[in-house]
TITI-85106 format. One record per residue (C-alpha): residue in three letters; chain; x negated, y negated, z. Coordinates in steps of 0.25 Angstrom, whole numbers. Example, Ala and Ser with C-alpha at 12.3 -4.5 7.8 and 13.67 -1.06 7.14 Angstrom:
TITI-85106
aa = ALA | ch = A | c1 = -49 | c2 = 18 | c3 = 31
aa = SER | ch = A | c1 = -55 | c2 = 4 | c3 = 29
//
This chain:
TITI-85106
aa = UNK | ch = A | c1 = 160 | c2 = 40 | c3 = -126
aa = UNK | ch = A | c1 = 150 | c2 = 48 | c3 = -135
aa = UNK | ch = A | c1 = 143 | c2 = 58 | c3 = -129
aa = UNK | ch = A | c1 = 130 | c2 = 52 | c3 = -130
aa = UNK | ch = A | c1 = 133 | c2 = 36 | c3 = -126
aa = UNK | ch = A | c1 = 126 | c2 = 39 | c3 = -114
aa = UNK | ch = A | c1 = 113 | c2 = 45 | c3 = -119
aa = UNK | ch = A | c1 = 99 | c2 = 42 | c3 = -115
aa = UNK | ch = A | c1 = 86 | c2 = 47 | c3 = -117
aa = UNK | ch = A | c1 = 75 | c2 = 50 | c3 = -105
aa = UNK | ch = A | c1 = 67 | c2 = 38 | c3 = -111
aa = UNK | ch = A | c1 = 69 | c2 = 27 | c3 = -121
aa = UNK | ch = A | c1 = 62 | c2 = 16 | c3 = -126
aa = UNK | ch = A | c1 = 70 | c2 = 4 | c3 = -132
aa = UNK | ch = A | c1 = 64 | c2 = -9 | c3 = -140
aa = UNK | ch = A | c1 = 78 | c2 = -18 | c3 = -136
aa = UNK | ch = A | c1 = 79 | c2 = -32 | c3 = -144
aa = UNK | ch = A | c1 = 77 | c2 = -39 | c3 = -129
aa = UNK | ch = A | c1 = 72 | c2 = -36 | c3 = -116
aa = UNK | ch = A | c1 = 81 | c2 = -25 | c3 = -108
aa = UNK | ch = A | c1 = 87 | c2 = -32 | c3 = -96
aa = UNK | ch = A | c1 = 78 | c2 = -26 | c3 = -82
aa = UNK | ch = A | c1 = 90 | c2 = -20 | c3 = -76
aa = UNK | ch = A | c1 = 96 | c2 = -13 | c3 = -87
aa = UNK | ch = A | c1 = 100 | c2 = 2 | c3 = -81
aa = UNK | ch = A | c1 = 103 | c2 = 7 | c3 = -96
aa = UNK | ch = A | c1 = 101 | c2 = 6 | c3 = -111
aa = UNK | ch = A | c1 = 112 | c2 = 7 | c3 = -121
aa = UNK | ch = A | c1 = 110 | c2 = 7 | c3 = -136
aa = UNK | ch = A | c1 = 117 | c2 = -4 | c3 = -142
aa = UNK | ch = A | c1 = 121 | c2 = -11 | c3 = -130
aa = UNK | ch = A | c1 = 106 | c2 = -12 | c3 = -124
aa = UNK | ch = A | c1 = 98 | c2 = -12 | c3 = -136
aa = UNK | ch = A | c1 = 93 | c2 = -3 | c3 = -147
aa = UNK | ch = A | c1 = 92 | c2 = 11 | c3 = -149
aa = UNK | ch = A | c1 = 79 | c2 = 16 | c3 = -141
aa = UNK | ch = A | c1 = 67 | c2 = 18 | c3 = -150
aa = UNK | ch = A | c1 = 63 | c2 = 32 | c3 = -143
aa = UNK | ch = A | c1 = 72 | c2 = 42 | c3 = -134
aa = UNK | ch = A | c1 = 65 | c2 = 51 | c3 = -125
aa = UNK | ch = A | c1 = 70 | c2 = 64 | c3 = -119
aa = UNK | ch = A | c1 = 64 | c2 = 72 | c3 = -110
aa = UNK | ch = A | c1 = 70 | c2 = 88 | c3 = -113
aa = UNK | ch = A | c1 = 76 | c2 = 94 | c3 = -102
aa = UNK | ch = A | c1 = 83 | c2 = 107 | c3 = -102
aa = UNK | ch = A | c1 = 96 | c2 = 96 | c3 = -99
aa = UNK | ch = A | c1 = 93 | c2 = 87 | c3 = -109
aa = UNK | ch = A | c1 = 90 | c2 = 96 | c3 = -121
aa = UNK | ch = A | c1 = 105 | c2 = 103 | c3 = -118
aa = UNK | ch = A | c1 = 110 | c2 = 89 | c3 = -119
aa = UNK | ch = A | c1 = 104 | c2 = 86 | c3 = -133
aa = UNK | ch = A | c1 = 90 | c2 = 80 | c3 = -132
aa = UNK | ch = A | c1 = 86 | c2 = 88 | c3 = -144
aa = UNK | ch = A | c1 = 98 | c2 = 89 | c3 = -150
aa = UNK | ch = A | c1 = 110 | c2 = 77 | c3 = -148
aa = UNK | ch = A | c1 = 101 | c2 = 67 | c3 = -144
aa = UNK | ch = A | c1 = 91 | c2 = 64 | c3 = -155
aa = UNK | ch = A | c1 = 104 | c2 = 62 | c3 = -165
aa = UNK | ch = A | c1 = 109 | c2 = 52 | c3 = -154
aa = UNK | ch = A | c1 = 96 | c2 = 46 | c3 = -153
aa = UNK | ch = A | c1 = 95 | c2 = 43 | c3 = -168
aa = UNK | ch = A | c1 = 109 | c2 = 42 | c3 = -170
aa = UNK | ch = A | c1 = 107 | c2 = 28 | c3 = -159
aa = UNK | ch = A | c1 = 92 | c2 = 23 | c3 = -167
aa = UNK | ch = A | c1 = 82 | c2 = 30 | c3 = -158
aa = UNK | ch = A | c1 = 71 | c2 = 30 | c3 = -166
aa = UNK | ch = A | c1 = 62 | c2 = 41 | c3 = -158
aa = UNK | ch = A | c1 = 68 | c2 = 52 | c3 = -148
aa = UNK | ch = A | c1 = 56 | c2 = 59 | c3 = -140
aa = UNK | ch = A | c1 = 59 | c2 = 74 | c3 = -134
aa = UNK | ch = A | c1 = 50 | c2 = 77 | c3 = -123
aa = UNK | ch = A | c1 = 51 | c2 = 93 | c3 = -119
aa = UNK | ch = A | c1 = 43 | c2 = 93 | c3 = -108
aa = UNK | ch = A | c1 = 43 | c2 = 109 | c3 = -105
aa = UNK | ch = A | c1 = 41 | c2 = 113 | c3 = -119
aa = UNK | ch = A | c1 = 56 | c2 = 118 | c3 = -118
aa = UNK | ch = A | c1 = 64 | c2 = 111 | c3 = -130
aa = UNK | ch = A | c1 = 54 | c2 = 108 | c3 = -140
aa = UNK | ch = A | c1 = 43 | c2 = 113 | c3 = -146
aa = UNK | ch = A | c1 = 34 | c2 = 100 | c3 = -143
aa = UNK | ch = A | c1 = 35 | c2 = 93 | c3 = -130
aa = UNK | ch = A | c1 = 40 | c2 = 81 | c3 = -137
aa = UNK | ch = A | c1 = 47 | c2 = 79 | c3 = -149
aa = UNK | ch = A | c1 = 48 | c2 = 65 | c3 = -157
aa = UNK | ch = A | c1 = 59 | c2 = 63 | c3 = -166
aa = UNK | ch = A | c1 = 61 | c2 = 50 | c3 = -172
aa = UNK | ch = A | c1 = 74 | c2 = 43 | c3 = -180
aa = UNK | ch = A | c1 = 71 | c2 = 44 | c3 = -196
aa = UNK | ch = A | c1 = 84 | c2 = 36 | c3 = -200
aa = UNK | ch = A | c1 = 90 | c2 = 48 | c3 = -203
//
């Protein structure tokens, strides 16, 4: 298993080919539907040790995600409060 099968973003949002079925308890790329069309993360002293800013957005683009939004909501780990990086092909 890679280290980062099981990652997942504070909040997605997904455009699927068809309707989701109303029990669905998770969402896996590839097996669910496509790629979410934005990731959110909400930066928490945890989370920024665990690659928000760093391992994630490669992993998110890496997957076809094509906007990952930071949200520092202390001021902590970014010099804005949020931070939009969106996937350029490259």
């Amino acid at each position: 298993t890679r280290r980062w099968s099981y990652i997942s973003p504070d909040v997605m949002v997904v455009t699927p080919p068809a309707p989701l079925p109303a029990d669905l308890r998770s969402y896996r790329v590839g097996s669910t539907g496509p790629p979410p069309v934005l990731a959110v993360e909400v930066l928490s002293q945890r989370t920024f040790q665990q690659g928000d800013l760093t391992l994630k957005p490669v992993i998110y683009a890496n997957l076809g995600v094509a906007e990952y939004l930071l949200v520092d909501t202390t001021g902590d780990y970014l010099p804005e409060r949020l931070q939009l990086r969106t996937l350029d092909g490259d």
